[in-house]
Biopython code that builds the backbone (N, CA, C, O; Angstrom):
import numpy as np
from Bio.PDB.StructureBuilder import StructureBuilder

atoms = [
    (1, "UNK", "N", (0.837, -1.182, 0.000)),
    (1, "UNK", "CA", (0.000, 0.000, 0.000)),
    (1, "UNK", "C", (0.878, 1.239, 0.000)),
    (1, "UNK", "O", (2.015, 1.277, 0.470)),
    (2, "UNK", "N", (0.382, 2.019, -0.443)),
    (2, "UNK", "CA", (1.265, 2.930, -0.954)),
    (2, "UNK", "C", (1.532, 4.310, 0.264)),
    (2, "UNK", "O", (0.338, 4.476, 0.509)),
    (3, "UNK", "N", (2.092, 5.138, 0.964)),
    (3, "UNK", "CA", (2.046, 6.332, 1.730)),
    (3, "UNK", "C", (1.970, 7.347, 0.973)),
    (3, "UNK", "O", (1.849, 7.145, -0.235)),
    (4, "UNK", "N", (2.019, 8.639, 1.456)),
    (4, "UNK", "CA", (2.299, 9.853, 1.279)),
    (4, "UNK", "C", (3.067, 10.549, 2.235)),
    (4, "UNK", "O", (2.693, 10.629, 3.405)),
    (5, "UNK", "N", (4.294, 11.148, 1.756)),
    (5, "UNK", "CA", (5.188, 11.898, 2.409)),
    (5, "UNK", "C", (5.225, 13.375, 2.305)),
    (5, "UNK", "O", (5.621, 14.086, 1.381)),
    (6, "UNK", "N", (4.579, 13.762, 3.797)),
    (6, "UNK", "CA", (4.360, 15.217, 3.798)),
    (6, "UNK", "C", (5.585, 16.166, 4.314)),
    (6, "UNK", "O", (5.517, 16.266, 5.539)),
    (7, "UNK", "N", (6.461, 16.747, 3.877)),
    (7, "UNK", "CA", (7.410, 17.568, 4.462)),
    (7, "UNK", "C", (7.063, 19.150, 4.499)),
    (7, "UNK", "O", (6.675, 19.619, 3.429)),
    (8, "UNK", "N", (7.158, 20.020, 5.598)),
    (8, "UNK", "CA", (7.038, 21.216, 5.659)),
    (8, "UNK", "C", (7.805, 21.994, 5.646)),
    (8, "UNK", "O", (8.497, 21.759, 6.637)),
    (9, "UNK", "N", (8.280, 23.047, 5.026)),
    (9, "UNK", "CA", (9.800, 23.797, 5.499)),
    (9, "UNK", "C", (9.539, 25.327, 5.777)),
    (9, "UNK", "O", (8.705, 26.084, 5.281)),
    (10, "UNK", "N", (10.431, 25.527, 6.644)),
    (10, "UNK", "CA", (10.447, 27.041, 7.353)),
    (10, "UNK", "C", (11.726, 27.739, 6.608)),
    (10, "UNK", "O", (12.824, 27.555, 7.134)),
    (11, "UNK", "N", (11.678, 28.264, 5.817)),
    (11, "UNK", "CA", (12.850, 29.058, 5.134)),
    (11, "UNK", "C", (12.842, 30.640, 5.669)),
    (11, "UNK", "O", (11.883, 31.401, 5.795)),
    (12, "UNK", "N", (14.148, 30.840, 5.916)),
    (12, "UNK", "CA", (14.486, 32.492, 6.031)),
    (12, "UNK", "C", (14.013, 33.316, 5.167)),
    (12, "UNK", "O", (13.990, 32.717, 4.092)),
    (13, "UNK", "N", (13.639, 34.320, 5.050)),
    (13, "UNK", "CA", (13.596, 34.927, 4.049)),
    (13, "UNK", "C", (14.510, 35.638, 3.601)),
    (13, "UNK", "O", (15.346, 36.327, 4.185)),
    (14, "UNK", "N", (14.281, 35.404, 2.279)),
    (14, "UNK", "CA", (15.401, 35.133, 1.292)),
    (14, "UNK", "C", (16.407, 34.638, 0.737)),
    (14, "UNK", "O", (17.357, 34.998, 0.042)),
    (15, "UNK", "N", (15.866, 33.458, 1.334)),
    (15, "UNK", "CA", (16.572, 31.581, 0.931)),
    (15, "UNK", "C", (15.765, 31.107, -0.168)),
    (15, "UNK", "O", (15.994, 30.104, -0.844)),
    (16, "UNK", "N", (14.819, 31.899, -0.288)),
    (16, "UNK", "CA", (13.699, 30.778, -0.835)),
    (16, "UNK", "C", (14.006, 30.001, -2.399)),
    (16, "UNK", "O", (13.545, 28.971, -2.890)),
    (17, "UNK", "N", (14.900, 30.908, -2.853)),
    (17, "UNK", "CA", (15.835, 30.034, -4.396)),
    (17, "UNK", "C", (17.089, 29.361, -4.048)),
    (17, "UNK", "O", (17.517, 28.382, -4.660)),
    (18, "UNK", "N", (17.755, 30.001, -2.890)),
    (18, "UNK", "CA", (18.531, 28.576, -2.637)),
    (18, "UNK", "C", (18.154, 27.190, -2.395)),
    (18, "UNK", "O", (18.515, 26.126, -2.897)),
    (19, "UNK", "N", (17.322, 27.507, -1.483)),
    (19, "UNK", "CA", (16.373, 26.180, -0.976)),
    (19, "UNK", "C", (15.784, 25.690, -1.763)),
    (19, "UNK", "O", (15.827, 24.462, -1.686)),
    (20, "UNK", "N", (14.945, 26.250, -2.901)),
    (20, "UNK", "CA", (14.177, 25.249, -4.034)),
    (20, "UNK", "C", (15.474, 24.600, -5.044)),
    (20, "UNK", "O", (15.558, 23.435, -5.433)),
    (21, "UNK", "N", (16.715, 26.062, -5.413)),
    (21, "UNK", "CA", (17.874, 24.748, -6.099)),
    (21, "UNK", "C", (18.300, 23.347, -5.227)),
    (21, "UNK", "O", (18.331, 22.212, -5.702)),
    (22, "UNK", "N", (18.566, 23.663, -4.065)),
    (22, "UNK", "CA", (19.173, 22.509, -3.016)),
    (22, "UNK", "C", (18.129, 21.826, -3.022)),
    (22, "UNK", "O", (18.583, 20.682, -3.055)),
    (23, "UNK", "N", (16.680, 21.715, -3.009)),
    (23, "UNK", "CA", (15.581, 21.180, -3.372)),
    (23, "UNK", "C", (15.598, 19.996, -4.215)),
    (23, "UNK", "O", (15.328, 18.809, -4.034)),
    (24, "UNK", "N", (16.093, 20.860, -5.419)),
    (24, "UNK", "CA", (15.804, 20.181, -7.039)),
    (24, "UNK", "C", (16.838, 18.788, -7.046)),
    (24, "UNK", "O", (16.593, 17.668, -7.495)),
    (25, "UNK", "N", (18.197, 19.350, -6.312)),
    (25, "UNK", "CA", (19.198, 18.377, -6.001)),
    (25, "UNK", "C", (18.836, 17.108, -5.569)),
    (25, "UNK", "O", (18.991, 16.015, -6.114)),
    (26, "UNK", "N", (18.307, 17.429, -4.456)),
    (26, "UNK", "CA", (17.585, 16.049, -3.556)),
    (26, "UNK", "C", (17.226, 15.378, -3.970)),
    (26, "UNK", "O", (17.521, 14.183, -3.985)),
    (27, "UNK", "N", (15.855, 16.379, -4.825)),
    (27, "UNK", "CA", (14.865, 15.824, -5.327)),
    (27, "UNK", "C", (15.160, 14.812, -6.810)),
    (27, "UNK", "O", (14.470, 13.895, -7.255)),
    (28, "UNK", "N", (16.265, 15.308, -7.255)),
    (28, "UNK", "CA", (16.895, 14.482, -8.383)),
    (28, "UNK", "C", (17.175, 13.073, -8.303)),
    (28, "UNK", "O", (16.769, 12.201, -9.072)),
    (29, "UNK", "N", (18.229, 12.885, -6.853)),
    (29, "UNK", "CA", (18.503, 11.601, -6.324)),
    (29, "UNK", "C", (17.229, 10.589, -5.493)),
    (29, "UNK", "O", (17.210, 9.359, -5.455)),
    (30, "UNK", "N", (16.526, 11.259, -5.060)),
    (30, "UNK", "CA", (14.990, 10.835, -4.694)),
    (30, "UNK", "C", (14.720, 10.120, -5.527)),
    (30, "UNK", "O", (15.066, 8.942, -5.436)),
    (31, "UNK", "N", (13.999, 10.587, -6.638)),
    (31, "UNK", "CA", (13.189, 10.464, -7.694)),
    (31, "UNK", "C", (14.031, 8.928, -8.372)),
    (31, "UNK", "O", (13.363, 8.145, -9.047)),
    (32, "UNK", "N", (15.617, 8.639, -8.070)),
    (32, "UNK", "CA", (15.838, 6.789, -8.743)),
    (32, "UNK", "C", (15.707, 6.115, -8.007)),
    (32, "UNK", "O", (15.823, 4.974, -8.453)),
    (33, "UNK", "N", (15.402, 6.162, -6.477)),
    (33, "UNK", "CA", (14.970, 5.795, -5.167)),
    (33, "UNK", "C", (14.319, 4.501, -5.442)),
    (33, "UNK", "O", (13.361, 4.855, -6.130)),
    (34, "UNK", "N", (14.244, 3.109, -5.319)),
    (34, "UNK", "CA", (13.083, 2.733, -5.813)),
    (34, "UNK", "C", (11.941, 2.920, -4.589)),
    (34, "UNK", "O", (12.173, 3.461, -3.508)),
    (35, "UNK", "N", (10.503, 2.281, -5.061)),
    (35, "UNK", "CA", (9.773, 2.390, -4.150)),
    (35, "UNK", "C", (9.019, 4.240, -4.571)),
    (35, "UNK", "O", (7.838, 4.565, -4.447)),
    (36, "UNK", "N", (10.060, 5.037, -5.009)),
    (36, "UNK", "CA", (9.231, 6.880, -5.722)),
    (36, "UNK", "C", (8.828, 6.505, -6.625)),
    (36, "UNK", "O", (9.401, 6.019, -7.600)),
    (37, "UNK", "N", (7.343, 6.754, -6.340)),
    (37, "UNK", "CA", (6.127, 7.186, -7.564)),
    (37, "UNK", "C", (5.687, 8.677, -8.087)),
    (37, "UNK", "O", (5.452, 8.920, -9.270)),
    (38, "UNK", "N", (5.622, 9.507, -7.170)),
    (38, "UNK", "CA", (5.741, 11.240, -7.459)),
    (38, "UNK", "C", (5.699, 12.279, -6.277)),
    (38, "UNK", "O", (5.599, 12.063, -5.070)),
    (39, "UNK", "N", (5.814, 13.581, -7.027)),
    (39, "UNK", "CA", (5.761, 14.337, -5.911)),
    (39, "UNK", "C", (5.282, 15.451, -6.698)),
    (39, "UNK", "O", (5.328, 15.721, -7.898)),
    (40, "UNK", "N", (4.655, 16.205, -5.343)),
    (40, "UNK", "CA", (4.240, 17.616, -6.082)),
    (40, "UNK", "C", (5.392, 18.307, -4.875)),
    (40, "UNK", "O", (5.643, 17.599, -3.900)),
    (41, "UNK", "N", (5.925, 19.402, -4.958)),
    (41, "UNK", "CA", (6.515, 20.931, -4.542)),
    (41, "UNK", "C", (5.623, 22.128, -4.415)),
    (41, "UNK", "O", (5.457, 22.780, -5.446)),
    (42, "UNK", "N", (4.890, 22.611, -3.086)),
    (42, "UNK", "CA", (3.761, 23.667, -3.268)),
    (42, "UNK", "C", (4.791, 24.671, -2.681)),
    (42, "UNK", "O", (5.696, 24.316, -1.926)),
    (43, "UNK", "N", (4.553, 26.174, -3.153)),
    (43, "UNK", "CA", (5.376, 27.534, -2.813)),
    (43, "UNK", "C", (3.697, 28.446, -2.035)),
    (43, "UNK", "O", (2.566, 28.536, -2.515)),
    (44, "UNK", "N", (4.242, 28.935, -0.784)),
    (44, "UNK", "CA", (3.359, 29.176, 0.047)),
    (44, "UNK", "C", (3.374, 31.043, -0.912)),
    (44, "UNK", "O", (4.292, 31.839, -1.110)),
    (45, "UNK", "N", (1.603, 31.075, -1.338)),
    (45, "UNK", "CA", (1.843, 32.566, -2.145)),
    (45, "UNK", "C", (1.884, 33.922, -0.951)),
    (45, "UNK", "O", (1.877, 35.138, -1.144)),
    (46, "UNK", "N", (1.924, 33.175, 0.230)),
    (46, "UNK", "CA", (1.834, 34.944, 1.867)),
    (46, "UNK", "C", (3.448, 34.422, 1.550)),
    (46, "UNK", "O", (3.745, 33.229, 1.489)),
    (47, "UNK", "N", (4.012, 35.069, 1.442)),
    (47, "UNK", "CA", (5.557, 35.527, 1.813)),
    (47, "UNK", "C", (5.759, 35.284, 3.794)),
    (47, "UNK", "O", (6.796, 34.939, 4.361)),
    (48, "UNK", "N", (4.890, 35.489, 4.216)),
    (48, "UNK", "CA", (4.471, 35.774, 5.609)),
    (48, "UNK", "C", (4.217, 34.325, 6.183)),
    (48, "UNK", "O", (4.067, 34.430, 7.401)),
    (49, "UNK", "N", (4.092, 32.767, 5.694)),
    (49, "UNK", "CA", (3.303, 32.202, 5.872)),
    (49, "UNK", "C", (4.849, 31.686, 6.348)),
    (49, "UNK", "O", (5.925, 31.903, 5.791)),
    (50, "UNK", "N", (4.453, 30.644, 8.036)),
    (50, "UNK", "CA", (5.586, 29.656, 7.924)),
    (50, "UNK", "C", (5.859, 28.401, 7.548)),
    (50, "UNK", "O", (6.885, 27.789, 7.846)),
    (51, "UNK", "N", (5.275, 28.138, 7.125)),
    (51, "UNK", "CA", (5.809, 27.312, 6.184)),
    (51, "UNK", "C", (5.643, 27.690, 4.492)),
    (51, "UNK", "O", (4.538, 27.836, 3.968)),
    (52, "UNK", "N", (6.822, 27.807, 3.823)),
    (52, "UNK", "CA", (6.921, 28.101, 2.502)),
    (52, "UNK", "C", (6.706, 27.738, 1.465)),
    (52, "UNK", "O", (6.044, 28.169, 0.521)),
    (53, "UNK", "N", (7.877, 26.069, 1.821)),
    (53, "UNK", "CA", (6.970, 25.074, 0.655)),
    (53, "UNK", "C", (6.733, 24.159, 1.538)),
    (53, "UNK", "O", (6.921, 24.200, 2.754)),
    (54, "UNK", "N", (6.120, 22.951, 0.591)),
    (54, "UNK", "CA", (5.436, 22.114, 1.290)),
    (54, "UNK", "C", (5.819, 20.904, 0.044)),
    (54, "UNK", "O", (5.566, 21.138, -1.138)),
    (55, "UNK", "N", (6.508, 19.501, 0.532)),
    (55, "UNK", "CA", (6.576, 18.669, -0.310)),
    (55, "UNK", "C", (5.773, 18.102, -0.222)),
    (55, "UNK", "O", (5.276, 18.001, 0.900)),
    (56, "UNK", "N", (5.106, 17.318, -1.477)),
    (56, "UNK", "CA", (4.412, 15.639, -1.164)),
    (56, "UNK", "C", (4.850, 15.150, -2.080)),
    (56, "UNK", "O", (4.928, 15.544, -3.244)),
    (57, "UNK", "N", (5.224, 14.084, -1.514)),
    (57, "UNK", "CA", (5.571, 12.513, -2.742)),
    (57, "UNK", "C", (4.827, 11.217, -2.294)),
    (57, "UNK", "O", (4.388, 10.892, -1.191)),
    (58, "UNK", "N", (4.826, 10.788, -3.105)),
    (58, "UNK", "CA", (4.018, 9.327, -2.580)),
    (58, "UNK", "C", (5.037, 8.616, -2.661)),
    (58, "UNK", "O", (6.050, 9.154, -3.108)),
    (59, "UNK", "N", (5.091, 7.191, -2.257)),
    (59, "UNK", "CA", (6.090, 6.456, -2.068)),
    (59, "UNK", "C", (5.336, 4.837, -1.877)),
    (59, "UNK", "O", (4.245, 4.708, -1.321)),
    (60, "UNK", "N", (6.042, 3.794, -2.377)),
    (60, "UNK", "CA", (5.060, 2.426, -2.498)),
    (60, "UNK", "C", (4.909, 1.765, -1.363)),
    (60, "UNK", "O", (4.180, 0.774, -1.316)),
    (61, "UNK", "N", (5.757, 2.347, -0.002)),
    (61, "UNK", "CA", (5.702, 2.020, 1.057)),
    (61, "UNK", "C", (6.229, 2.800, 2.265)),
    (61, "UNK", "O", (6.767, 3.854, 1.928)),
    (62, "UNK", "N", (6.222, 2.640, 3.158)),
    (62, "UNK", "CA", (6.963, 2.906, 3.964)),
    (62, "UNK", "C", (8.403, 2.813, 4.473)),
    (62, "UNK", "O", (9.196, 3.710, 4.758)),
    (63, "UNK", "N", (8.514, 1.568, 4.508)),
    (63, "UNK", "CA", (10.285, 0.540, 4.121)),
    (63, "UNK", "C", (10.611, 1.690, 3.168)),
    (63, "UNK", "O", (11.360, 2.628, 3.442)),
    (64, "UNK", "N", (9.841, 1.475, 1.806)),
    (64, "UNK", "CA", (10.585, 2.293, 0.954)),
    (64, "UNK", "C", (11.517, 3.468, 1.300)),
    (64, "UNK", "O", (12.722, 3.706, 1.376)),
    (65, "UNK", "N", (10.473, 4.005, 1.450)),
    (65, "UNK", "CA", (10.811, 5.699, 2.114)),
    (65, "UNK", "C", (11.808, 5.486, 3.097)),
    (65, "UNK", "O", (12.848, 6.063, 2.781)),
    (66, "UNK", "N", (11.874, 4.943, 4.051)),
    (66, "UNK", "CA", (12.793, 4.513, 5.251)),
    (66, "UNK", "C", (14.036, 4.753, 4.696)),
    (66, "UNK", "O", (14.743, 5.710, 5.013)),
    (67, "UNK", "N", (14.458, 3.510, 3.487)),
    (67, "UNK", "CA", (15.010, 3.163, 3.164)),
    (67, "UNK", "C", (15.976, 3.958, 2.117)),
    (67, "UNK", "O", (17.171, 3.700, 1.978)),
    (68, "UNK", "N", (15.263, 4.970, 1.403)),
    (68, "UNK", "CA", (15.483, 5.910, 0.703)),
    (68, "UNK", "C", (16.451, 7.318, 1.588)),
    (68, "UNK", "O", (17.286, 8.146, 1.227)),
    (69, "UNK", "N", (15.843, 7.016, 2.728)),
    (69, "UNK", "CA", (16.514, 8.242, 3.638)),
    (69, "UNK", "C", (18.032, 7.598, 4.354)),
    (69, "UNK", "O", (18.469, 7.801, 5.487)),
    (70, "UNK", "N", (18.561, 6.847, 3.346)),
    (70, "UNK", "CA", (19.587, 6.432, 3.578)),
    (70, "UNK", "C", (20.996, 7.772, 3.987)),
    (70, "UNK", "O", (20.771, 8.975, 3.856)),
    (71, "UNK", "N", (22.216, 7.279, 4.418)),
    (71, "UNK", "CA", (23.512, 8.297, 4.457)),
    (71, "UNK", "C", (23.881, 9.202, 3.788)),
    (71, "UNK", "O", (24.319, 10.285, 4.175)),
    (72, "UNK", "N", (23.650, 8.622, 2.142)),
    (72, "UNK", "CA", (23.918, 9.192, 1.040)),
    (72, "UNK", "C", (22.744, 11.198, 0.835)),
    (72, "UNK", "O", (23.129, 12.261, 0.348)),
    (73, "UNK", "N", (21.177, 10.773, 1.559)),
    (73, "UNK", "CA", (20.568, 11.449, 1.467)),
    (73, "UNK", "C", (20.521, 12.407, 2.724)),
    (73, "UNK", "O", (20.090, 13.541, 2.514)),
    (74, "UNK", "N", (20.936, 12.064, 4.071)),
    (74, "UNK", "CA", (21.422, 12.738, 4.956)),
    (74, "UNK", "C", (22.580, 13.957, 4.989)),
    (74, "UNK", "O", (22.503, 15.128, 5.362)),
    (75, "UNK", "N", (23.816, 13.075, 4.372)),
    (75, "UNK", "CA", (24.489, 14.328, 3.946)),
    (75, "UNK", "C", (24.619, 14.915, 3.204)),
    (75, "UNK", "O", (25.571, 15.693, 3.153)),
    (76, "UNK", "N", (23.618, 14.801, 2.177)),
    (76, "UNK", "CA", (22.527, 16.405, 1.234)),
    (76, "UNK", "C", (22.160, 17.189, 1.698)),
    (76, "UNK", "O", (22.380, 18.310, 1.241)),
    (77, "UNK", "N", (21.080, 16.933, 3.349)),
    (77, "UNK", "CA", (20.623, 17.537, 3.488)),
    (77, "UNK", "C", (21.049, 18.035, 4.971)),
    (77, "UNK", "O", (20.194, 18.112, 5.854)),
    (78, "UNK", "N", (22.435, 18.378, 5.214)),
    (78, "UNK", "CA", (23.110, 18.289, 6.379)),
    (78, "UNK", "C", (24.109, 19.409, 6.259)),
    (78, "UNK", "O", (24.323, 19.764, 5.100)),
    (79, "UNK", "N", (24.799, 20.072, 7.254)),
    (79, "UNK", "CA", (25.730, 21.144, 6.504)),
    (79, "UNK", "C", (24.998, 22.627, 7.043)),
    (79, "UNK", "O", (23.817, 22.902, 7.254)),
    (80, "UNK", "N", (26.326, 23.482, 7.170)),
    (80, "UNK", "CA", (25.767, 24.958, 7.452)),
    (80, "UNK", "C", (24.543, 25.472, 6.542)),
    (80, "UNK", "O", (23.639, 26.193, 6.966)),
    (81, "UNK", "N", (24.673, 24.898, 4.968)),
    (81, "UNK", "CA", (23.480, 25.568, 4.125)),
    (81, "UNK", "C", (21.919, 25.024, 4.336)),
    (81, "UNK", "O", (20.859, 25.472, 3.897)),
    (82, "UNK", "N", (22.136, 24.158, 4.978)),
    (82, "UNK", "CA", (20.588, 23.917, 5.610)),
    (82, "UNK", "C", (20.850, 24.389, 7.270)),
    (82, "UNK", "O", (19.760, 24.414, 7.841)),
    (83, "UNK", "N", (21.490, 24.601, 7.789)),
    (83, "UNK", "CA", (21.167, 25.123, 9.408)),
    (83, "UNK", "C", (19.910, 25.799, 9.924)),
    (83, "UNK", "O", (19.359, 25.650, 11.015)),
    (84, "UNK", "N", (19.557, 26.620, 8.838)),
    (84, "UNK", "CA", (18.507, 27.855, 9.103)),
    (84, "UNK", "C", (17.278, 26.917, 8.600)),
    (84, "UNK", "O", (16.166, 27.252, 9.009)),
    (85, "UNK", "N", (17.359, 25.838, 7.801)),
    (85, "UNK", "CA", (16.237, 25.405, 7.493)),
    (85, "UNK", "C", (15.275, 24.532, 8.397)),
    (85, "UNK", "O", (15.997, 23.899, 9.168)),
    (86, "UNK", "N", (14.496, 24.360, 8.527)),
    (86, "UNK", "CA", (13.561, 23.465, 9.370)),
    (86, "UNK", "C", (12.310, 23.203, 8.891)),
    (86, "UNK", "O", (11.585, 24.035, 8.345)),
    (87, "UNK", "N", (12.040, 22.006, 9.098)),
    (87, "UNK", "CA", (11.731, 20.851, 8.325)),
    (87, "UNK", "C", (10.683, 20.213, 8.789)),
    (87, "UNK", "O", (10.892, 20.421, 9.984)),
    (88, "UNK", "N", (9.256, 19.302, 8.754)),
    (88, "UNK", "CA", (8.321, 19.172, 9.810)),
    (88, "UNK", "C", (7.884, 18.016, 8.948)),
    (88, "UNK", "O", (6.764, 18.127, 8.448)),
    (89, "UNK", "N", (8.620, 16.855, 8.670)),
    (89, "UNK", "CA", (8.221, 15.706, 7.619)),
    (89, "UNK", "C", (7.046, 14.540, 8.833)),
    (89, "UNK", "O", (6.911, 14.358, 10.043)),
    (90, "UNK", "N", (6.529, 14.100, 7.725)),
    (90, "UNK", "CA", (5.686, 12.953, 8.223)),
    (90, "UNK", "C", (4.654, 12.348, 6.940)),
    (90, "UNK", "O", (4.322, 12.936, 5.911)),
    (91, "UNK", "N", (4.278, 10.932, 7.414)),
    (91, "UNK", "CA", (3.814, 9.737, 6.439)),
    (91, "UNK", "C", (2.179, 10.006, 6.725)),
    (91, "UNK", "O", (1.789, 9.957, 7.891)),
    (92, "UNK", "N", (1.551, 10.196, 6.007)),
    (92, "UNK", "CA", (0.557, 10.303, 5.712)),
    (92, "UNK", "C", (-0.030, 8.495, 5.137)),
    (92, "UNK", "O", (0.804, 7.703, 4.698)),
    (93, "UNK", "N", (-1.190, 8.203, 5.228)),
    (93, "UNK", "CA", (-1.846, 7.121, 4.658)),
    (93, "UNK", "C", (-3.614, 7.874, 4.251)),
    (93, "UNK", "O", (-4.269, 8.430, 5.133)),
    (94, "UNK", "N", (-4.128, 7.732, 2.780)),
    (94, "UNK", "CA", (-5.487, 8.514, 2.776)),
    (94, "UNK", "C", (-6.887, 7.472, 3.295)),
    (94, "UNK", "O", (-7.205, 6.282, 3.268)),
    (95, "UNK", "N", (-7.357, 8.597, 3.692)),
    (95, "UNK", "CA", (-8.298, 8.179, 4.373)),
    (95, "UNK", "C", (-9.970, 8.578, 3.805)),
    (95, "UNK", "O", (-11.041, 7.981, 3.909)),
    (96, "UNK", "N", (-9.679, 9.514, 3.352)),
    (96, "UNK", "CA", (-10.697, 10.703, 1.921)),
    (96, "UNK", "C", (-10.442, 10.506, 0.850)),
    (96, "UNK", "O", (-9.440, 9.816, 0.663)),
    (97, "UNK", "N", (-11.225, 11.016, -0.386)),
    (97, "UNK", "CA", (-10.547, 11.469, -1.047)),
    (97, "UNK", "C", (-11.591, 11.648, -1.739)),
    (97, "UNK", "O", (-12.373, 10.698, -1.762)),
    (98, "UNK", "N", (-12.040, 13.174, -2.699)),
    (98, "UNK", "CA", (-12.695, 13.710, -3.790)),
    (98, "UNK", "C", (-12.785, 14.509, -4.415)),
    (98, "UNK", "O", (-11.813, 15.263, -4.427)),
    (99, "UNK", "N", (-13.970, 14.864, -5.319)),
    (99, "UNK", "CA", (-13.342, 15.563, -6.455)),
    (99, "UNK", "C", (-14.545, 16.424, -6.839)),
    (99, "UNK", "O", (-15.601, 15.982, -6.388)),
    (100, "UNK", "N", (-14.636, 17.424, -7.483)),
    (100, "UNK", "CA", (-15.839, 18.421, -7.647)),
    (100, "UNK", "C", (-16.901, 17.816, -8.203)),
    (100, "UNK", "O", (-17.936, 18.451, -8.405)),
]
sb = StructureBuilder()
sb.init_structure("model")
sb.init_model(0)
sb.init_chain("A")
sb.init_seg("    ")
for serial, (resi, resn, name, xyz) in enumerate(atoms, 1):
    if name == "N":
        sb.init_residue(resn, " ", resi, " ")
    sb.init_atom(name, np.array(xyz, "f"), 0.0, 1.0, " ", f" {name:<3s}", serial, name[0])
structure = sb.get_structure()
């Protein structure tokens, strides 16, 4: 059964293009992960809002995902250039779901 991986991020202002390039990075090595099916990237439009973006990816499991957040992906996201960043991840499973 498949999850959803919700991550939240608190960016400084005026990180917000570093953080989506260092983003894209991640998100590059993610994406051959097995077990990644997709993701959307939302940009918060209040400048004001704390949290900025907001990831979701789905993932075919949980293990998966686990598994994906291996060493290699730690020290991507590790280092003075994320210090300021903060982060509010968690696994979602749906429970809803509809449509207009």
């Amino acid at each position: 059964m498949s999850v959803t991986f919700v991550n939240c991020f608190e960016i400084p202002a005026g990180r917000e293009d570093d953080f989506f390039a260092r983003w894209r990075g991640v998100n590059a090595v993610m994406r051959t992960r097995p077990g990644y099916e997709e993701h959307q990237l939302y940009r918060s439009l209040a400048p004001e809002a704390r949290f900025r973006f907001v990831n979701v990816a789905r993932w075919s499991s949980s293990a998966a995902l686990a598994t994906a957040h291996d060493d290699e992906f730690r020290a991507m996201v590790s280092g003075p250039d994320w210090a300021e960043i903060v982060s509010t991840p968690a696994v979602y499973e749906e429970v809803h779901t509809g449509t207009a």
